[in-house]
DRENNU-32290 format. One record per residue (C-alpha): residue number from 1; residue in three letters; x, y, z. Coordinates in pm, 1 decimal. Layout:
<nodes>
+-----+------+----------+----------+----------+
| seq | type |        x |        y |        z |
+-----+------+----------+----------+----------+
| NUM |  ALA |        X |        Y |        Z |
...
+-----+------+----------+----------+----------+
</nodes>
This chain:
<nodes>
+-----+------+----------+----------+----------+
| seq | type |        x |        y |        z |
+-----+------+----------+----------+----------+
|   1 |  UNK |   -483.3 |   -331.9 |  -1999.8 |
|   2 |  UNK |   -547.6 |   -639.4 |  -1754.3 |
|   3 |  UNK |   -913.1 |   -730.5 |  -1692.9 |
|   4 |  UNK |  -1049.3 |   -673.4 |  -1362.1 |
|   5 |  UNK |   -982.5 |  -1096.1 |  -1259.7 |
|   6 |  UNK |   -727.8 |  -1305.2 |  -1451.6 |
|   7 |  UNK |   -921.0 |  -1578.5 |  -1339.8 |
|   8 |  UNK |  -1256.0 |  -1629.1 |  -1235.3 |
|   9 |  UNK |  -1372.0 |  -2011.8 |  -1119.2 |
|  10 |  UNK |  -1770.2 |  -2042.0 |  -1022.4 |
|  11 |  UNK |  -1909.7 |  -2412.3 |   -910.6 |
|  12 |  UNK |  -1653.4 |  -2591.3 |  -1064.9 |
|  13 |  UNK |  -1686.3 |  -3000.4 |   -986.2 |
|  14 |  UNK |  -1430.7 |  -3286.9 |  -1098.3 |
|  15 |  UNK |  -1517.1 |  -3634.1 |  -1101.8 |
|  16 |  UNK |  -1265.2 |  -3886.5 |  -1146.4 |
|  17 |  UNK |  -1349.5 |  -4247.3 |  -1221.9 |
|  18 |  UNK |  -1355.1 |  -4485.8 |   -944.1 |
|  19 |  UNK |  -1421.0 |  -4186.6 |   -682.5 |
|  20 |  UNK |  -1778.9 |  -4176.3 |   -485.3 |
|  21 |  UNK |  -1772.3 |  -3808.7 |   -495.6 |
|  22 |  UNK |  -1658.2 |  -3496.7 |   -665.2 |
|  23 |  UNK |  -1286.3 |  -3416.7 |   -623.8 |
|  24 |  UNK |  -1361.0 |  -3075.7 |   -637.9 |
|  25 |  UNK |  -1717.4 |  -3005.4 |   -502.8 |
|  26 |  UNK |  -1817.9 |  -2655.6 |   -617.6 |
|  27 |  UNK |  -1505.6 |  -2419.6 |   -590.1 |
|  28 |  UNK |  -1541.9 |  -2078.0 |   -673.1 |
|  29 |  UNK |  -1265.2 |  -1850.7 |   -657.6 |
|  30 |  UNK |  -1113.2 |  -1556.6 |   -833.5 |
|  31 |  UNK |   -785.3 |  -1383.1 |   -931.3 |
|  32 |  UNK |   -726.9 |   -978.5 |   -994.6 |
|  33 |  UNK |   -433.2 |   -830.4 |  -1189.1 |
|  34 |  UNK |   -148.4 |   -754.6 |   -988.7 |
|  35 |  UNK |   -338.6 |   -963.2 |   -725.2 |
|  36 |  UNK |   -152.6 |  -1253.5 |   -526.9 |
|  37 |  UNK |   -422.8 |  -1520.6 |   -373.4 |
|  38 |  UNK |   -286.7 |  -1854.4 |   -157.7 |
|  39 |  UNK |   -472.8 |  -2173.3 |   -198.6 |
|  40 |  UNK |   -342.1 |  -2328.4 |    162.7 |
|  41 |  UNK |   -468.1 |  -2670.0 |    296.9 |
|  42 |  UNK |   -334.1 |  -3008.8 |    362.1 |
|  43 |  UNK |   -216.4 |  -3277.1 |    118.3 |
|  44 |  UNK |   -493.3 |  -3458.9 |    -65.4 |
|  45 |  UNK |   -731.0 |  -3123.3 |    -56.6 |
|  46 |  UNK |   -770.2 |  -3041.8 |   -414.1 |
|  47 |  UNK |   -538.3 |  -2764.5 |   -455.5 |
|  48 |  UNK |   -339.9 |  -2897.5 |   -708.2 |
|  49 |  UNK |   -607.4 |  -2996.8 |   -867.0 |
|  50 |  UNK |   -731.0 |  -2679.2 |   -885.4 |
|  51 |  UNK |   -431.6 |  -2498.1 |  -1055.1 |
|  52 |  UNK |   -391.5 |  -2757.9 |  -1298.3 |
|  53 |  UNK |   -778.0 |  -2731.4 |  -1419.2 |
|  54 |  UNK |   -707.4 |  -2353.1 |  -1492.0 |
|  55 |  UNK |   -507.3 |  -2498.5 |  -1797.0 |
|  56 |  UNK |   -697.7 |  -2802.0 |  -1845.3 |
|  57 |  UNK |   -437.5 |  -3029.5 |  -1716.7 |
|  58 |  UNK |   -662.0 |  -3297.8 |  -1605.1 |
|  59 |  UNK |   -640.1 |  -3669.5 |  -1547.4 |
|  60 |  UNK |   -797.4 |  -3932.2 |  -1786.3 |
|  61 |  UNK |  -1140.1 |  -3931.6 |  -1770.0 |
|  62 |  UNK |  -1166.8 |  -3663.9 |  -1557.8 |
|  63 |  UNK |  -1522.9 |  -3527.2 |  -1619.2 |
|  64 |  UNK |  -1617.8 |  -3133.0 |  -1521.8 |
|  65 |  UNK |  -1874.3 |  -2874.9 |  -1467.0 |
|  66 |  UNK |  -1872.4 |  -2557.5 |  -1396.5 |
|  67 |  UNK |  -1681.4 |  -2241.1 |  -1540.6 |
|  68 |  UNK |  -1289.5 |  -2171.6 |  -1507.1 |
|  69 |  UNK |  -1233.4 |  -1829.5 |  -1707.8 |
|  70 |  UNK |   -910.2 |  -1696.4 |  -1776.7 |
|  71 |  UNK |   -911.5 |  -1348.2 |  -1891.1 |
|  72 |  UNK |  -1282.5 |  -1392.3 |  -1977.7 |
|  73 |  UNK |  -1210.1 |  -1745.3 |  -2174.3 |
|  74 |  UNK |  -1424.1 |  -2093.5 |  -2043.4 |
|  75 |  UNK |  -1082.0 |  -2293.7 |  -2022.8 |
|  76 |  UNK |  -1341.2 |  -2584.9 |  -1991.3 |
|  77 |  UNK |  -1520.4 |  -2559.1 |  -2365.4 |
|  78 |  UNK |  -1227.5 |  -2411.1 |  -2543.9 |
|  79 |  UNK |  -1075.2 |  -2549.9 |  -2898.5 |
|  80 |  UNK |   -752.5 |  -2737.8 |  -2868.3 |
|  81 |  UNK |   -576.1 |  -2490.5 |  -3096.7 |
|  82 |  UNK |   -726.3 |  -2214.7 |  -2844.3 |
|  83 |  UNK |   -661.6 |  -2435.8 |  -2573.1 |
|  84 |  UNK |   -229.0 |  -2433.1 |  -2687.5 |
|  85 |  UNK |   -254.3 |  -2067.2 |  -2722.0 |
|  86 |  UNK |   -359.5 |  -2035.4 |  -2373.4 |
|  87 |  UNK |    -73.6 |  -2242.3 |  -2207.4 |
|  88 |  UNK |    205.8 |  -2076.1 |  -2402.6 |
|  89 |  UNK |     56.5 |  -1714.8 |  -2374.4 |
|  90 |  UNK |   -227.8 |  -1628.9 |  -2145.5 |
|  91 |  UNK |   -130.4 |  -1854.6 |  -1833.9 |
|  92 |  UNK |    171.1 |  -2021.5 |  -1700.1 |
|  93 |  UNK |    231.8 |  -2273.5 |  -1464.0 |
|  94 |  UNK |    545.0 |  -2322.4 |  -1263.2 |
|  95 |  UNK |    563.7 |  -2623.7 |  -1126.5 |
|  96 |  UNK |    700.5 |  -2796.5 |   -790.1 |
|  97 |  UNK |   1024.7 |  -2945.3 |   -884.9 |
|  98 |  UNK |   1251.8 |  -2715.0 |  -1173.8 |
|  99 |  UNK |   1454.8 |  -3046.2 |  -1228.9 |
| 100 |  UNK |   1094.6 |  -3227.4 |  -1343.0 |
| 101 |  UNK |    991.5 |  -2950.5 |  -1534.0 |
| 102 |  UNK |   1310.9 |  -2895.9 |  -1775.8 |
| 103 |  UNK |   1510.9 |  -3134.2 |  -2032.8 |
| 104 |  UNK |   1838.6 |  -3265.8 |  -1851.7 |
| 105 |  UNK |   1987.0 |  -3329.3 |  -2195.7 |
| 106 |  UNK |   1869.2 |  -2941.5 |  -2359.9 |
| 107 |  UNK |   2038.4 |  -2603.6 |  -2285.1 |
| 108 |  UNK |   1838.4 |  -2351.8 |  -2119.9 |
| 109 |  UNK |   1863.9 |  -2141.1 |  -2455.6 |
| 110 |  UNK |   1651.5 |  -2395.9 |  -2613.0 |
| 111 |  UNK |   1400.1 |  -2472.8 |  -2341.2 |
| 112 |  UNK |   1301.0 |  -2098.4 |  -2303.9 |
| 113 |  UNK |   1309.7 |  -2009.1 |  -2692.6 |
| 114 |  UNK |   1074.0 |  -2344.7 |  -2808.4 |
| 115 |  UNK |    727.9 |  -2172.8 |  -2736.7 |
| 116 |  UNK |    759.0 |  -1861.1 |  -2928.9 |
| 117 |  UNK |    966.4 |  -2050.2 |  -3211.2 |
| 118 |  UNK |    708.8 |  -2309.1 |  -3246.6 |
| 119 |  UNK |    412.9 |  -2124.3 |  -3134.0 |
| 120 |  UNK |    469.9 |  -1750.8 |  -3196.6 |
| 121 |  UNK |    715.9 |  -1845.8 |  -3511.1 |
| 122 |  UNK |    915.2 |  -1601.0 |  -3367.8 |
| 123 |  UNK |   1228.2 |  -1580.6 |  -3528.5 |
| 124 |  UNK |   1564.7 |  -1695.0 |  -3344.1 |
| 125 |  UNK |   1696.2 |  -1376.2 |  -3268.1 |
| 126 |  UNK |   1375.9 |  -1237.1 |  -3100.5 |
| 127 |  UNK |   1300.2 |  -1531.0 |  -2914.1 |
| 128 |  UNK |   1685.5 |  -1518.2 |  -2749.7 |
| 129 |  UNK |   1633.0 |  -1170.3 |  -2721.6 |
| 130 |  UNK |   1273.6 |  -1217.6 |  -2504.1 |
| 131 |  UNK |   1464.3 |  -1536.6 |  -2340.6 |
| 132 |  UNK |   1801.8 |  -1271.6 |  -2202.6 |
| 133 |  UNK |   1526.2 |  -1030.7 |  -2093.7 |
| 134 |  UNK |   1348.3 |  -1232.0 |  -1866.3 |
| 135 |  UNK |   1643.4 |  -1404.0 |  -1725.5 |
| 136 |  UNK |   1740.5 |  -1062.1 |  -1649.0 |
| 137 |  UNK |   1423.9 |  -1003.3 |  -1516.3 |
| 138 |  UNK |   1504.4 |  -1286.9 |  -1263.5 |
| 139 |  UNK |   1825.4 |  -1194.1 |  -1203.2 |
| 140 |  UNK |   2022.7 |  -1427.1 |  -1431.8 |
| 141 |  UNK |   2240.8 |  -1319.6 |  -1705.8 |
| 142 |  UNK |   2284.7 |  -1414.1 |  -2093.9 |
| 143 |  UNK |   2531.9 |  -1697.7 |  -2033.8 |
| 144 |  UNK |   2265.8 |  -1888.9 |  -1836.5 |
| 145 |  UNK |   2105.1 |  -1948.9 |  -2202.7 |
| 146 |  UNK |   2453.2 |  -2191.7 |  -2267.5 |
| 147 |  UNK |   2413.6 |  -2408.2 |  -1959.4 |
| 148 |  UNK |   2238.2 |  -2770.1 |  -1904.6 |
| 149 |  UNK |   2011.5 |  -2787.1 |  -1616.1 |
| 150 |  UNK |   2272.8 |  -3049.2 |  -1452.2 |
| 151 |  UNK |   2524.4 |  -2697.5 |  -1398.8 |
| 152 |  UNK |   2260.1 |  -2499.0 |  -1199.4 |
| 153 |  UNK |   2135.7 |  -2513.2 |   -847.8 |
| 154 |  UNK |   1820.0 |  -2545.0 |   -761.2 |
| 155 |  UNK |   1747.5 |  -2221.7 |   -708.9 |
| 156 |  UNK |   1915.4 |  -2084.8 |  -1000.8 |
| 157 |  UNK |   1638.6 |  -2320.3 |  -1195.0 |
| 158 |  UNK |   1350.1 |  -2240.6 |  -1016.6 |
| 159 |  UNK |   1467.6 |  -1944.8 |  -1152.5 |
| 160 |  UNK |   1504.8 |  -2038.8 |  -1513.3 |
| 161 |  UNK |   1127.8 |  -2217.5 |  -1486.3 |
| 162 |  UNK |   1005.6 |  -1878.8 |  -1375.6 |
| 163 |  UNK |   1146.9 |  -1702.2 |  -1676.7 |
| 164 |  UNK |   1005.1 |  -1947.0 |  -1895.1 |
| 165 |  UNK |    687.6 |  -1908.4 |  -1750.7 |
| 166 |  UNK |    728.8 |  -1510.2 |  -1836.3 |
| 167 |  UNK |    791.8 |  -1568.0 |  -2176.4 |
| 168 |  UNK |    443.8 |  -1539.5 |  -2327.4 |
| 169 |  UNK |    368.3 |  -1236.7 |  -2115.4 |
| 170 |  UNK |    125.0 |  -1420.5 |  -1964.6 |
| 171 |  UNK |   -212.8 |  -1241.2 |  -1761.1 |
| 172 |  UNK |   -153.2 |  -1534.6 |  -1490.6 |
| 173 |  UNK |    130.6 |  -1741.5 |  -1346.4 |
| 174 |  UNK |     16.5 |  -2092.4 |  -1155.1 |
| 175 |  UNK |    291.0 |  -2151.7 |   -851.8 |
| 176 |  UNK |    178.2 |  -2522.0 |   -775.7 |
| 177 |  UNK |    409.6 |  -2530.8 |   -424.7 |
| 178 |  UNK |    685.4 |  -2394.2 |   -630.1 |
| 179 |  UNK |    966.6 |  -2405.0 |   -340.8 |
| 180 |  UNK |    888.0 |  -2727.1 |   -244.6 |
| 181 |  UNK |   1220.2 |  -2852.5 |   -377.1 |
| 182 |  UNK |   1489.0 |  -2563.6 |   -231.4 |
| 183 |  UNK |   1626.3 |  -2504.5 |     77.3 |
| 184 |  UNK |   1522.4 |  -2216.2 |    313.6 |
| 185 |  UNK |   1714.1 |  -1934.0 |    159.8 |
| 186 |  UNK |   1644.7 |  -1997.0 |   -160.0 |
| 187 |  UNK |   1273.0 |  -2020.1 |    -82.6 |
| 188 |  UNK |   1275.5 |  -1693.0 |     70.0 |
| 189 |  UNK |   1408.3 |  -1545.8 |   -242.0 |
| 190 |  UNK |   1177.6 |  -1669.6 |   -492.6 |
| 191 |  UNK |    892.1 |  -1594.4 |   -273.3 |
| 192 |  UNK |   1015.2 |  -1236.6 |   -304.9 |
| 193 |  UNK |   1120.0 |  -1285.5 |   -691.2 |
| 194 |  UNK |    770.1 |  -1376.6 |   -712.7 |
| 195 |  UNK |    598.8 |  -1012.7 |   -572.3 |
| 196 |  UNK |    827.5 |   -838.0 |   -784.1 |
| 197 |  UNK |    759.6 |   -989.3 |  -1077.9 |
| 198 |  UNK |    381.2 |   -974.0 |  -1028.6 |
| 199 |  UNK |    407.5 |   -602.8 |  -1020.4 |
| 200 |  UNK |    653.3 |   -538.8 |  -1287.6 |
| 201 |  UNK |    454.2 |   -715.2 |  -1541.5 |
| 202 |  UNK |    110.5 |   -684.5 |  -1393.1 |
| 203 |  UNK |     23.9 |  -1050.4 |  -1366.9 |
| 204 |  UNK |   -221.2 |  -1231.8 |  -1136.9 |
| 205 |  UNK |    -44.6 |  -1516.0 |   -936.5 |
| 206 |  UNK |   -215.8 |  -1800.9 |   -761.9 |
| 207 |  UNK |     23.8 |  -1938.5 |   -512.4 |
| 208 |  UNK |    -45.8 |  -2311.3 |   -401.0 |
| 209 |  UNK |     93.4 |  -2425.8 |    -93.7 |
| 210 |  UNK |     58.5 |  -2593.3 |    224.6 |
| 211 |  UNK |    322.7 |  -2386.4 |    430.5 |
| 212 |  UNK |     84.3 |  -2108.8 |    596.1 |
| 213 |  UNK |    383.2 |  -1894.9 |    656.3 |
| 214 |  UNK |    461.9 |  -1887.4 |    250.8 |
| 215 |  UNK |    100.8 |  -1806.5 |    230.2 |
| 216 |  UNK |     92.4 |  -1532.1 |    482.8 |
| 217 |  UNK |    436.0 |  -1357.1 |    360.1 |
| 218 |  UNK |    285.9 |  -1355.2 |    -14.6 |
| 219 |  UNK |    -54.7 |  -1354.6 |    -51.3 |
| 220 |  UNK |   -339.9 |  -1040.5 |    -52.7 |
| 221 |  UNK |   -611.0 |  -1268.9 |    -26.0 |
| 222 |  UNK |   -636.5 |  -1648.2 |     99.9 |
| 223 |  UNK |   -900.6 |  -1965.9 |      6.1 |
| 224 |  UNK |   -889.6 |  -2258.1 |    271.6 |
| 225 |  UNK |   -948.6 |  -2584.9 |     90.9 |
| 226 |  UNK |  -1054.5 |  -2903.6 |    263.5 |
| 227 |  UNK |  -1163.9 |  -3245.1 |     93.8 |
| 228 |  UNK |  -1265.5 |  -3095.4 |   -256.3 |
| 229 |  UNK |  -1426.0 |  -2704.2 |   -137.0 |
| 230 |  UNK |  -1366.0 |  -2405.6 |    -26.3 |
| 231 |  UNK |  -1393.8 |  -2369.5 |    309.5 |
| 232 |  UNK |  -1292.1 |  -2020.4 |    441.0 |
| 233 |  UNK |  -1145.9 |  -1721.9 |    242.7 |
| 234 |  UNK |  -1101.2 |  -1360.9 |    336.8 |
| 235 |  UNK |   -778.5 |  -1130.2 |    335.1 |
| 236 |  UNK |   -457.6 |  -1269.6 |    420.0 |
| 237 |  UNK |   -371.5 |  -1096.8 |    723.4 |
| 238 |  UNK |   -748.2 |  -1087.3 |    833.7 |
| 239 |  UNK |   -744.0 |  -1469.0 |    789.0 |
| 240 |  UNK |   -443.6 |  -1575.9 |    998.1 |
| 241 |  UNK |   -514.3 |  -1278.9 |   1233.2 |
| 242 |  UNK |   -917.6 |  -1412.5 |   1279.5 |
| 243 |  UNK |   -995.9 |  -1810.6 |   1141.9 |
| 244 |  UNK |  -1359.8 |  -1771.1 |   1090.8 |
| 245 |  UNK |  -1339.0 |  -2238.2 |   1034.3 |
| 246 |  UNK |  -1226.3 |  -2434.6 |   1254.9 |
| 247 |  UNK |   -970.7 |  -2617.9 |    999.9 |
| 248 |  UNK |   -797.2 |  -2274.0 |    959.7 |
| 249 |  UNK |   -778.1 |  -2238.6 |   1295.2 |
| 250 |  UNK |   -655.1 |  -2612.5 |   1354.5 |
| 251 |  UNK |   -371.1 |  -2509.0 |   1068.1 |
| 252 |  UNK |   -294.0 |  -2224.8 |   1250.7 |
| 253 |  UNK |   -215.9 |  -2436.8 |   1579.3 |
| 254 |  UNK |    -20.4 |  -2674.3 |   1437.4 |
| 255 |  UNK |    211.4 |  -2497.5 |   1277.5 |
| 256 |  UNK |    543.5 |  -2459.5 |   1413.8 |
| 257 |  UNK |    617.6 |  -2100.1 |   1590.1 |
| 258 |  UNK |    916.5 |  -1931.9 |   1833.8 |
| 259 |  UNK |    711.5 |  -1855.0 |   2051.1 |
| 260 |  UNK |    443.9 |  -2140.7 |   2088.5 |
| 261 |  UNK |    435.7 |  -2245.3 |   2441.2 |
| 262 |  UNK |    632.2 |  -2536.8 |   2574.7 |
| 263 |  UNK |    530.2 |  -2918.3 |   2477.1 |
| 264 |  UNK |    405.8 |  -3113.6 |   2197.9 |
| 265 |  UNK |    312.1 |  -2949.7 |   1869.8 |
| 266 |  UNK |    -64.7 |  -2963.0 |   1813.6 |
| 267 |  UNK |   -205.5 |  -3167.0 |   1538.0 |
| 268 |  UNK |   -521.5 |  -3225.3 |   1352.8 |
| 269 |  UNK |   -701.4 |  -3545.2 |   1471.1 |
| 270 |  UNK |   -804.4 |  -3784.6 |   1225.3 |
| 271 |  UNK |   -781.7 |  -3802.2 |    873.9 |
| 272 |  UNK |  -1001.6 |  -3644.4 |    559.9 |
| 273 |  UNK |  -1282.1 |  -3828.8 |    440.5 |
| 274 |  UNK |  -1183.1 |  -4084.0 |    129.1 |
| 275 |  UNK |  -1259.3 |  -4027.8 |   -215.9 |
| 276 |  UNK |  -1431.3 |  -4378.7 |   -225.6 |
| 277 |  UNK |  -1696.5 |  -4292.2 |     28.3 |
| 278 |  UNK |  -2008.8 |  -4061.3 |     -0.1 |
| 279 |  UNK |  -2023.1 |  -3777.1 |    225.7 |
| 280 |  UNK |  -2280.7 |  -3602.8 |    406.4 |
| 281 |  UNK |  -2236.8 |  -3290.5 |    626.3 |
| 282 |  UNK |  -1974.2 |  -3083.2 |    674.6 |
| 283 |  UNK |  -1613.0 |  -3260.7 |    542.5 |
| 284 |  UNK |  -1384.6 |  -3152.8 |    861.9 |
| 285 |  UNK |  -1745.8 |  -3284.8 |   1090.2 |
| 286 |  UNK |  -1559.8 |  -3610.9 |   1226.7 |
| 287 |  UNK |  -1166.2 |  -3417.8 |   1342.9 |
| 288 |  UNK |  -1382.0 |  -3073.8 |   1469.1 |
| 289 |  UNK |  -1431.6 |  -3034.4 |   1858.3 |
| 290 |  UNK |  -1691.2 |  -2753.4 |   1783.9 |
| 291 |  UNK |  -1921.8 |  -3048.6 |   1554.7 |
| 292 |  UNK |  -2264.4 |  -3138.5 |   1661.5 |
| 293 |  UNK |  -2548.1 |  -3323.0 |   1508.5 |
| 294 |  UNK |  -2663.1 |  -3097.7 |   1227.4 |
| 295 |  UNK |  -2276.7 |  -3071.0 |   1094.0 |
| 296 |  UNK |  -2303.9 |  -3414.6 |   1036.2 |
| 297 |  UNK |  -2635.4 |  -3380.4 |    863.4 |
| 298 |  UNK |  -2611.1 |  -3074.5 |    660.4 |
| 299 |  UNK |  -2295.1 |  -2898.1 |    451.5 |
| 300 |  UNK |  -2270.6 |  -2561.2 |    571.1 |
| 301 |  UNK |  -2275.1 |  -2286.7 |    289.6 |
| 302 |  UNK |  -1980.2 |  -2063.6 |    234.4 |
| 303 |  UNK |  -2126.0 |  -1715.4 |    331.9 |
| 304 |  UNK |  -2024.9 |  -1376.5 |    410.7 |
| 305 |  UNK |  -1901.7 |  -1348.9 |    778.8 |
| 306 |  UNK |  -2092.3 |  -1093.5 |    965.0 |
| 307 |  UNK |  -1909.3 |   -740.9 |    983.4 |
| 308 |  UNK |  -1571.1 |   -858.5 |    848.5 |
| 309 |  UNK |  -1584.2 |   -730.3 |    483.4 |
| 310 |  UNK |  -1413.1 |   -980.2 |    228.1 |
| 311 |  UNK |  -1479.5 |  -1287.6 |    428.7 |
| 312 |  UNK |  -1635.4 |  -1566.4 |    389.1 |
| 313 |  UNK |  -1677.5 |  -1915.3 |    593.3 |
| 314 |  UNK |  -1854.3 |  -2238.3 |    578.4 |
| 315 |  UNK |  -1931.8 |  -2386.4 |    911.8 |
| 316 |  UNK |  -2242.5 |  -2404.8 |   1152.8 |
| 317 |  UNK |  -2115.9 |  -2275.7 |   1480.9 |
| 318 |  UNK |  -1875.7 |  -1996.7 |   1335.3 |
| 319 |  UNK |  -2045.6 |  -1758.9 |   1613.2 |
| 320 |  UNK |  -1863.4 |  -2022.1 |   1878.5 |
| 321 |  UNK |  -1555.9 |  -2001.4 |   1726.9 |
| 322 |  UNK |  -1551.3 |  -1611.6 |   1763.3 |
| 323 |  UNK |  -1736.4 |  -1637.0 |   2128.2 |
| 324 |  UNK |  -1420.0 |  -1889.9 |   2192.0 |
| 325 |  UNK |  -1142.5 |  -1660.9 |   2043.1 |
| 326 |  UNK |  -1296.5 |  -1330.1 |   2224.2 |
| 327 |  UNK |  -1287.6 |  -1558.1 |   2554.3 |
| 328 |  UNK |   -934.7 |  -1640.6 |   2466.7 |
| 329 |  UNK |   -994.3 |  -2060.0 |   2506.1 |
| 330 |  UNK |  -1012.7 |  -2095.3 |   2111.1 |
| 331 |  UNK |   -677.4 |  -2267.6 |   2121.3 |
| 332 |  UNK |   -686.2 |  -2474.6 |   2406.8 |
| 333 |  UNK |  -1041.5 |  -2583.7 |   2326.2 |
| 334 |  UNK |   -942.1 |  -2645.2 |   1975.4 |
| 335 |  UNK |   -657.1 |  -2873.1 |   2069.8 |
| 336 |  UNK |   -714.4 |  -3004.2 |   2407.5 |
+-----+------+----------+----------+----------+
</nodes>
């Protein structure tokens, strides 16, 4: 049976040499069974980051603190052996671009099978055997086992790198942006590949993205990351319904919709704070129309958000925001 969370992070803080501050400053976040949770902001955030520290794929010299359990494991103080165990069985990872993340010159047989043969010594016959199920599983057949990377489509490999990543029956599958690469219709069918298969085989997913709409179609529960934390999280359709930050709301404006108004799209001021200078306040302080001297001065803790179970925010004038949205201004006020 699944543990409660497949993953559990509390305070966790990478520092990166030649960086003024933390990369990640104090995340916390967690992941049920059967549980789908977005990790949505813009480029540069930390989100990446953040998937790739749940199997300890860090840069050099990256130093941590903090906790990242998966499945009750520290990921952060485990063994190397335990460490190999972990990213061939317990987690999975499936990565932006299928062509990056595969052998041009191996067949597909051989790039699903190597993990249990090396790791598992399973013998060939069972590790083909696991390999045809979950190709089936993603709605490929046997004879994709035969083929070279170079004679599938993209999404036919995103499809393959999905499998893969369900060979070890793992508790929890990392989607770092993982339809990045494909074109619309191919997107919308791994999105849905992805529910299913979260269900079937009782997995936690953690979907990183920066399309809101991907977010929204897939997630139960979403975090809002700005420059290194955690700045808003609640459940999905509570989130997009309600921002509780004014970053989420920002996100929310200036993404494209059929029936925005006329004119320009909105955009976000500015640009986030750099790695190489020290920061004080709150990190979205100098693009936020609702900042004022104290947000400048003092980082506002992420707390619970008065009478909206599940949600949580970290800014100084959230009670504007919601006087703003009741009034029905929020959105020109936000993006004058």
């Amino acid at each position: 049976m699944r543990p409660l969370n497949t993953l559990e992070i509390q305070g966790l803080r990478l520092h990166l040499p030649d960086t003024s501050r933390p990369v990640l400053d104090g995340v916390d976040l967690t992941v049920g069974a059967r549980e789908t949770v977005a990790l949505v902001g813009e480029s540069g955030s930390g989100k990446s980051l953040t998937s790739r520290s749940v199997l300890r794929l860090l840069p050099r010299g990256a130093r941590t603190e903090g906790e990242v359990r998966v499945v009750g494991d520290d990921v952060l103080t485990m063994s190397s052996a335990r460490l190999r165990v972990l990213r061939t069985s317990t987690a999975a990872m499936i990565f932006q671009d299928p062509r990056a993340a595969v052998n041009p010159m191996r067949r597909v047989g051989d790039f699903l099978t190597e993990s249990l043969r090396l790791t598992a010594k399973a013998s060939k016959e069972a590790a083909e055997e696991r390999a045809v199920a979950m190709l089936e599983a993603v709605g490929l057949t046997a004879a994709a086992l035969r083929k070279y990377p170079g004679q599938l489509s993209g999404g036919m490999l995103q499809r393959v790198v999905i499998a893969a990543a369900l060979m070890g029956d793992p508790a929890l599958i990392l989607a770092d942006e993982p339809t990045t690469a494909l074109d619309v219709t191919s997107q919308a069918e791994v999105v849905a590949l992805l529910g299913e298969l979260r269900e079937r085989f009782g997995t936690g997913l953690l979907f990183v993205t920066h399309d809101l709409g991907l977010a929204a179609a897939i997630s139960d529960r979403v975090y809002v990351m700005y420059a290194g934390r955690i700045v808003e999280t609640g459940p999905a359709d509570d989130l997009f319904a309600r921002p509780r930050h004014p970053y989420t709301a920002a996100l929310l404006n200036s993404t494209p919709r059929l029936d925005a108004p006329r004119g320009r799209l909105a955009a976000i001021e500015g640009r986030p704070p750099s790695l190489r200078e020290e920061m004080t306040g709150c990190p979205f302080a100098a693009r936020c129309v609702l900042a004022t001297d104290v947000c400048t001065r003092e980082a506002p803790a992420l707390l619970p958000v008065a009478g909206e179970p599940g949600r949580l925010a970290s800014c100084h004038h959230g009670d504007l925001l919601v006087e703003r949205e009741r009034a029905g201004t929020q959105r020109k006020e936000l993006h004058p």
